[in-house]
VOGU-3710 file (C-alpha; in Angstrom, 3 decimals, decimal comma):
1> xxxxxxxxxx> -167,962/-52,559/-8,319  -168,184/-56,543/-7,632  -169,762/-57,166/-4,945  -167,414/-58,505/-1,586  -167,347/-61,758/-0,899  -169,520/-62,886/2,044  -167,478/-64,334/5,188  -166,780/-68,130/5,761  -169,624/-69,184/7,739  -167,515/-70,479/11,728
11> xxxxxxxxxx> -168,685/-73,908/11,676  -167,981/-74,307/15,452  -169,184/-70,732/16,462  -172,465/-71,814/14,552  -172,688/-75,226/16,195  -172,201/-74,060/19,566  -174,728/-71,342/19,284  -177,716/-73,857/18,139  -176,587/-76,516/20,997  -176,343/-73,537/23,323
21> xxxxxxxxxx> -179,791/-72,953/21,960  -181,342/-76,377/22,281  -180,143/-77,086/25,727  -181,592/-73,538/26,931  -184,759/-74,459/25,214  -184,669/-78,341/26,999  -185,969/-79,801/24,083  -185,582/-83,323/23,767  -183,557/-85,369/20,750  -184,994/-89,373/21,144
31> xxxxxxxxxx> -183,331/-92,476/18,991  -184,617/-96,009/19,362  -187,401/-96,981/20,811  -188,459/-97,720/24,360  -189,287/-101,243/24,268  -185,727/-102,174/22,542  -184,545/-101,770/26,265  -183,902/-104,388/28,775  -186,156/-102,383/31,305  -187,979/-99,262/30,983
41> xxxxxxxxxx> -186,017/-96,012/30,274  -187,178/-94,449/33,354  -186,349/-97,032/35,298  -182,625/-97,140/33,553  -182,151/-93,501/33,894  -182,322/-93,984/37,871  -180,876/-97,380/38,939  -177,405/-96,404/40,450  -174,579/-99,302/41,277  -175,821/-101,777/43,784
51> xxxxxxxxxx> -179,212/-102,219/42,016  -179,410/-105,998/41,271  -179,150/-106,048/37,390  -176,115/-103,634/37,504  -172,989/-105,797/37,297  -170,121/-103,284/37,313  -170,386/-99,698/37,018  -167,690/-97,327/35,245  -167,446/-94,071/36,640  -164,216/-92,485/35,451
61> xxxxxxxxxx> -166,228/-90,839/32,204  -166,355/-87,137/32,375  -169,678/-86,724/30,760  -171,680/-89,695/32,089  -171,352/-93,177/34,252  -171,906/-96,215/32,379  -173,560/-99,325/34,198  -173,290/-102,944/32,587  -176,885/-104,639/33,073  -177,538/-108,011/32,514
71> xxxxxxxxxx> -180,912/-109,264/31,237  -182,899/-111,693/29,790  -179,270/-113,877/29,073  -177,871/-110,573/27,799  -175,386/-107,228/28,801  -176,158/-103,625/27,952  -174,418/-100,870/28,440  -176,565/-98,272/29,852  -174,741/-94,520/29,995  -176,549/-92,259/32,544
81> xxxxxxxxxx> -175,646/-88,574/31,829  -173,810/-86,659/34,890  -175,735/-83,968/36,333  -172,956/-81,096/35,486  -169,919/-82,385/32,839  -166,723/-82,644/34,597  -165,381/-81,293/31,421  -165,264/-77,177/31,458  -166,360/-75,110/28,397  -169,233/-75,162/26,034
91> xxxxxxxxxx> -168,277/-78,264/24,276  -168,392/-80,143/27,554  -171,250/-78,395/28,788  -172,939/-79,748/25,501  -171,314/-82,890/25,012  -173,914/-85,325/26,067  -176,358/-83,576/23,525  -174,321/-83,775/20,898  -173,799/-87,747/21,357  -177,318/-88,011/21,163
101> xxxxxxxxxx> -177,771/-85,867/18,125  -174,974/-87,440/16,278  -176,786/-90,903/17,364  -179,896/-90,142/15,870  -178,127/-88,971/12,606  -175,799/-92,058/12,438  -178,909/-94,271/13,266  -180,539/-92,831/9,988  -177,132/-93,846/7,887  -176,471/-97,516/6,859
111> xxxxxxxxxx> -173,184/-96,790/5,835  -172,574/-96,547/9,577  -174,633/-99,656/10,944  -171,137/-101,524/10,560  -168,644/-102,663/13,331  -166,238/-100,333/14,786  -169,475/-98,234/15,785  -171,451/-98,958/18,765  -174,892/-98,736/17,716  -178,149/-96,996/19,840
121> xxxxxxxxxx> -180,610/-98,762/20,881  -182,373/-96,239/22,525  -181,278/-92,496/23,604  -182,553/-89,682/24,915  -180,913/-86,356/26,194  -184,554/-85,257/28,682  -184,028/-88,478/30,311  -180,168/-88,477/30,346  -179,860/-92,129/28,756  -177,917/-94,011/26,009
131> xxxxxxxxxx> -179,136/-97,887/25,549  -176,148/-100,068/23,809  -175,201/-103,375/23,614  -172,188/-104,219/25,959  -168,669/-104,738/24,405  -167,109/-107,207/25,993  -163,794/-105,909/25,846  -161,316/-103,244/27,520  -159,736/-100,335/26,574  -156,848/-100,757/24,449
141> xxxxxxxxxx> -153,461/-99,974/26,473  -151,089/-101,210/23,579  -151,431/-100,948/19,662  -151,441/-103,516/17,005  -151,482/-104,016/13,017  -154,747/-105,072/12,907  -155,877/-102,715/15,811  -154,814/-99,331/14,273  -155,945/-100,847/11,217  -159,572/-101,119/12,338
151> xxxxxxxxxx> -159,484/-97,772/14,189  -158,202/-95,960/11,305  -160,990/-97,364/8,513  -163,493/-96,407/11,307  -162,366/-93,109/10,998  -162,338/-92,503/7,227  -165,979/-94,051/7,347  -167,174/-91,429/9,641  -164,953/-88,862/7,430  -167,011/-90,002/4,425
161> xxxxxxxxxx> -170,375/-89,965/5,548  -169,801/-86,593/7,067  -168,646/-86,855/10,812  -165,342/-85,869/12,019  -164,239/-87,495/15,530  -161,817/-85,392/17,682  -161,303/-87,552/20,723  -160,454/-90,902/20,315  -158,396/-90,691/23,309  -157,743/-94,438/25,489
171> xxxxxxxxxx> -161,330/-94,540/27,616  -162,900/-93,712/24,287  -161,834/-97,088/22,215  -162,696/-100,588/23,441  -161,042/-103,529/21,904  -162,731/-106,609/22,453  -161,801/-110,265/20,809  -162,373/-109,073/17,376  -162,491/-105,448/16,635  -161,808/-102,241/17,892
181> xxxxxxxxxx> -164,936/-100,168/18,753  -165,462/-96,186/18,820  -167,705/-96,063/21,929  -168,035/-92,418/22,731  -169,230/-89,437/19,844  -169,761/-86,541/22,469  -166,713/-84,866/20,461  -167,569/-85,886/16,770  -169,135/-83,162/14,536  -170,694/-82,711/11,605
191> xxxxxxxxxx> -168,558/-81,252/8,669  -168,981/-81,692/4,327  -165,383/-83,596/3,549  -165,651/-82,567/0,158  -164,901/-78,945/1,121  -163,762/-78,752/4,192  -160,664/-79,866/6,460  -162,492/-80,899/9,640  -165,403/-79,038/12,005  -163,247/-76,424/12,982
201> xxxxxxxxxx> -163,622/-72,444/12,423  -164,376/-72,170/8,934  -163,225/-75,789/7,985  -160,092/-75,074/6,268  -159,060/-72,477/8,667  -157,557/-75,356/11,338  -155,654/-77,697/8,953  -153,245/-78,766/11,442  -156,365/-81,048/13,022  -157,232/-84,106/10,770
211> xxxxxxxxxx> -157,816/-87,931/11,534  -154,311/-89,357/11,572  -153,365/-85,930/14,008  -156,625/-86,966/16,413  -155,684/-90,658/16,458  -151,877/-89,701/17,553  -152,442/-86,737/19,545  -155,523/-88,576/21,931  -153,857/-92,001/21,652  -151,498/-93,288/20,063
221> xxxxxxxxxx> -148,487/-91,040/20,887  -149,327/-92,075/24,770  -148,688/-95,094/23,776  -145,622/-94,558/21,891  -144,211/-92,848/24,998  -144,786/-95,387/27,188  -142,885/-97,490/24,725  -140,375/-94,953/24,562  -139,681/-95,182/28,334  -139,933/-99,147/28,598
231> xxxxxxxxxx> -138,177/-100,410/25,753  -136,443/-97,392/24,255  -136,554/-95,052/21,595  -135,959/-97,873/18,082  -138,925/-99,370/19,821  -141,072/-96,662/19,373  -139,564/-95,838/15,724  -140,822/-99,591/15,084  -144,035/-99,072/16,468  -144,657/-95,252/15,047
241> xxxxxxxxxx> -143,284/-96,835/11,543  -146,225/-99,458/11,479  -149,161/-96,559/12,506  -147,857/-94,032/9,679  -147,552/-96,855/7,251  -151,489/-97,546/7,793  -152,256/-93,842/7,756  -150,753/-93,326/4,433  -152,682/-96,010/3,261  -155,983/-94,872/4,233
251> xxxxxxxxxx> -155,315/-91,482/3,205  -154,352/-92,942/-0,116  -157,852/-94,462/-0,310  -159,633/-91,427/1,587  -158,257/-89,249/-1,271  -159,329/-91,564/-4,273  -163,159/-91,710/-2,458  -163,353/-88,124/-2,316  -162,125/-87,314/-5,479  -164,959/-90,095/-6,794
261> xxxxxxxxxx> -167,267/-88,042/-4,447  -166,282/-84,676/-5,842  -164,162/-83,117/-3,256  -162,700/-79,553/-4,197  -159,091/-79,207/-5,304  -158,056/-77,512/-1,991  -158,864/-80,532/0,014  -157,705/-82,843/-2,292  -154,334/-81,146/-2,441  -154,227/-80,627/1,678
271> xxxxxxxxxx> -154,605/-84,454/1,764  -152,148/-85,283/-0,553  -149,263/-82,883/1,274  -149,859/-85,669/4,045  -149,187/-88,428/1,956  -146,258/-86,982/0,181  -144,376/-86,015/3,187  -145,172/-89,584/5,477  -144,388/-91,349/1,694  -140,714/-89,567/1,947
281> xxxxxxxxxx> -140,107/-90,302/5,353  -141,219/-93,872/5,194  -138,360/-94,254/2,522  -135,751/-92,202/4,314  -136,184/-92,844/7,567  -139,024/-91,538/10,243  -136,873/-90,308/13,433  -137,162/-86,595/12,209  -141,207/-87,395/11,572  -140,967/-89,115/15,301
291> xxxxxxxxxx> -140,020/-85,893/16,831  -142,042/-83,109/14,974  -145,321/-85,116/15,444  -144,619/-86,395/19,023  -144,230/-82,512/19,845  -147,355/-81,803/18,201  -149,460/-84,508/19,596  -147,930/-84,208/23,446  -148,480/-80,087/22,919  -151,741/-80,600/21,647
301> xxxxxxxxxx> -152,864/-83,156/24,371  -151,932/-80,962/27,195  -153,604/-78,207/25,733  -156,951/-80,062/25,254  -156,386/-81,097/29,101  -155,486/-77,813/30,272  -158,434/-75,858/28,529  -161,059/-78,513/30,080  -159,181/-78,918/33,472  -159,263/-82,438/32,943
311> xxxxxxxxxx> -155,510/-83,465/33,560  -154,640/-86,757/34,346  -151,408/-88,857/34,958  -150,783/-89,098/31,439  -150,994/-85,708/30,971  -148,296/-85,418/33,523  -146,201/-87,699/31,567  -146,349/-85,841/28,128  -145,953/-82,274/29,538  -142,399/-83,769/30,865
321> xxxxxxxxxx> -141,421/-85,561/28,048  -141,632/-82,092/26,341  -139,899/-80,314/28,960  -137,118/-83,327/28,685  -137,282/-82,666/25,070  -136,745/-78,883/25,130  -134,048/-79,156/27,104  -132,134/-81,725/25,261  -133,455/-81,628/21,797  -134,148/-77,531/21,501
331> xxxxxxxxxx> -131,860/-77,349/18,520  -133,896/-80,192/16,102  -136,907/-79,394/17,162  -136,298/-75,795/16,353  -135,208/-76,531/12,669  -138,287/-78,633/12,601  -140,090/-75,279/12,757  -142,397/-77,570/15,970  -143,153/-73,532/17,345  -146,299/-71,788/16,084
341> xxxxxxxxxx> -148,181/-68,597/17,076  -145,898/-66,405/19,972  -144,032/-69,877/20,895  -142,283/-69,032/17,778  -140,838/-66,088/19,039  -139,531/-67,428/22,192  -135,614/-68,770/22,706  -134,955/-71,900/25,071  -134,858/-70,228/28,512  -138,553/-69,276/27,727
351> xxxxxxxxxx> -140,333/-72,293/25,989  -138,412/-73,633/28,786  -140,456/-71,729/31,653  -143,350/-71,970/29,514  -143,868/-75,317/29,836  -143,044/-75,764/33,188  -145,698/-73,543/33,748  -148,106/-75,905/31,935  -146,996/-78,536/33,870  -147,630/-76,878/37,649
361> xxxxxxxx> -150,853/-75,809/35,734  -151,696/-79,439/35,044  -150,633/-80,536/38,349  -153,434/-78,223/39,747  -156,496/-79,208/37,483  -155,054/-82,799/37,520  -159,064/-85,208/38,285  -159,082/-86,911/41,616
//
C-alpha cells in the first residue's frame, strides 16, 4: 500500500505559533545599527510629543505612534511601539514583531533596497523602536496613473522576492512628490510564490486573497466609493477601468517572472484565470467586474474591521453601500454568484438582516 500523503503544512497556523513563541520567550530581533540614529535608541524609545526634537507626532496607528524628529539638518521618522496593539487577535498582538522581522529580512535583500520601500535604519522589537528616514509626503486620499502604477510594481517586487503584503490600506501608503511609499509591513508575510497563492492556510487553500484583491479591498475600492458618491457611478467605471488596466499588466509580467523563476503549473494557471477574465472585461465592458469586486472588497474590508474591532468611518461607509446594494441590486449580484460559504444559502430578507447586523456591529467597535 502507498504510503498517504502527508498534510499541507498551515503556513499561518505555523507562523503564528513561532511569533507566539518568540514574543513569550522576549527575545529580541535588532536591524541597523545604533549609531545610524539621530540620538541614541534609548533615548528615542522614550521621548513622547512635546520633547524639543519631536516636530509632529502621529498617533492614529494601531500598532505604534510615529514621531517626526529633526536633526542635524535632517527628519526621521521614529515609530515607538504601543504598549498593548489596539488591533485584537494574534496577528495584532504580534504585529510589531513581525515588522521588525520582515525588516531585518528585507534589509538582507537588495532587490528590495529600491523606492517604494521605506528602508530601516535601525529596529528593534526589546526596545519597541523603528529608525526611518521621514517621507515627506501624506497619505494618498485619491488615485492616479502613475500612483497605482508605483504601488502595484511595489507589490509584485515584494511578491517576487518572497513577501506577500495584506494591508495596504490608506494610513499604510504615503505619497510624497515623487513616489508612492509602502510604510508599514506589520501585515506582510513570508510565502514561496513559486508554489503558493499567498501566506494563507496552506497557500493555495485562500485563492480569493492575492495582490490586486489587497490593493482594492484596503484601498482602492474606498476610494472608488467616494468617487461613486461625488461624481457618480461612470466616474468610478473610469477610474476602476484605469486600476484593472495596470493590474493586468503587472500580472502579465508577474506571470512571465515566475514562470522564468520556475513557478508550478497550479500557480501559473491561478494567475492567468485573473488575467483572462479582467482581459474580457476590459474589451466588453467592466460594470459587471465593478460590482462583483466592489462586493468583495467592501465585504472583505468590514470583515477585516470587524474581526480586529478596529472600525472606522469608512468602514461605516462600505457596510452601507452594501446594504444599499442588496437592496437594490440583489438580483445581479446574485447571478454574479458575490455569496460564498452559508451567505450562499440565504434569500434577500436575510443577507439583508445580515448585514445590518454588521453594520450595528461596526457601529459598536467603531475607534474613538
Amino acid at each position: 500500500m502507498a504510503p498517504r500523503p502527508l498534510p499541507l503544512q498551515n503556513l499561518e497556523v505555523a507562523r503564528r505559533q513561532q511569533q507566539q513563541k518568540f514574543a513569550d520567550a522576549g527575545l529580541e530581533v535588532q536591524v541597523g545599527h545604533a549609531a545610524d540614529c539621530p540620538f541614541p535608541p534609548a533615548e528615542l524609545a522614550a521621548w513622547r510629543a512635546g520633547h524639543p526634537a519631536v516636530v509632529e507626532t502621529h498617533d492614529g496607528g494601531l500598532t505604534a505612534v510615529v514621531h517626526r524628529v529633526r536633526a542635524h539638518g535632517l527628519d526621521w521618522a521614529v515609530k515607538q511601539a504601543r504598549t498593548a496593539c489596539k488591533v485584537q487577535g494574534i496577528d495584532g498582538q504580534t504585529s510589531f514583531l513581525n515588522e521588525v522581522q520582515r525588516r531585518a529580512e528585507m534589509a538582507a535583500l537588495p532587490a528590495l533596497q529600491r523606492p517604494g520601500l521605506v528602508p530601516t535604519l535601525y529596529a528593534s522589537v526589546q526596545q519597541g523602536l523603528i529608525v526611518s528616514p521621514w517621507i515627506a509626503g501624506s497619505h494618498v486620499s485619491d488615485w492616479d496613473e502613475p500612483g497605482l502604477q508605483q504601488l502595484f510594481d511595489t507589490g509584485r517586487t515584494l511578491i517576487r522576492a518572497g513577501f506577500f503584503e495584506w494591508d495596504f490600506s490608506p494610513g499604510n501608503v504615503i505619497r510624497d512628490a515623487r513616489q508612492v511609499w509602502l510604510f508599514d509591513y506589520g501585515y506582510m508575510y513570508r510565502f514561496d510564490p513559486r508554489r503558493h497563492f499567498n501566506s494563507s492556510g496552506t497557500g493555495t487553500s485562500v485563492p480569493q486573497c492575492h495582490l490586486a484583491e489587497r490593493i482594492e479591498t484596503r484601498h482602492v475600492f474606498g476610494w472608488l466609493l467616494r468617487v461613486e458618491q461625488a461624481q457618480g457611478l461612470p466616474a468610478a467605471l473610469r477610474a476602476f477601468e484605469m486600476e484593472k488596466r495596470i493590474a493586468q499588466a503587472t500580472y502579465e509580467r508577474l506571470h512571465r517572472e515566475l514562470r522564468g523563476d520556475g513557478a508550478q503549473a497550479v500557480v501559473l494557471d491561478w494567475l492567468q484565470g485573473f488575467i483572462d477574465d479582467w482581459r474580457q472585461a476590459l474589451s466588453t465592458g467592466v460594470q459587471d467586474l465593478y460590482l462583483r469586486e466592489a462586493w468583495r472588497s467592501h465585504a472583505a474590508d468590514l470583515e477585516d474591521d470587524l474581526q480586529g474591532q478596529t472600525c472606522t468611518p469608512a468602514t461605516l461607509m462600505r457596510a452601507r453601500w452594501l446594504l444599499r446594494s442588496l437592496a437594490e441590486q440583489h438580483d445581479a449580484l446574485s447571478a454574479q454568484g458575490v455569496w460564498q460559504g452559508d451567505e450562499a444559502a440565504l434569500d434577500k430578507p436575510g443577507l439583508l438582516a445580515r448585514y445590518e447586523q454588521r453594520l450595528n456591529l461596526a457601529h459598536t467597535y467603531q475607534l474613538a
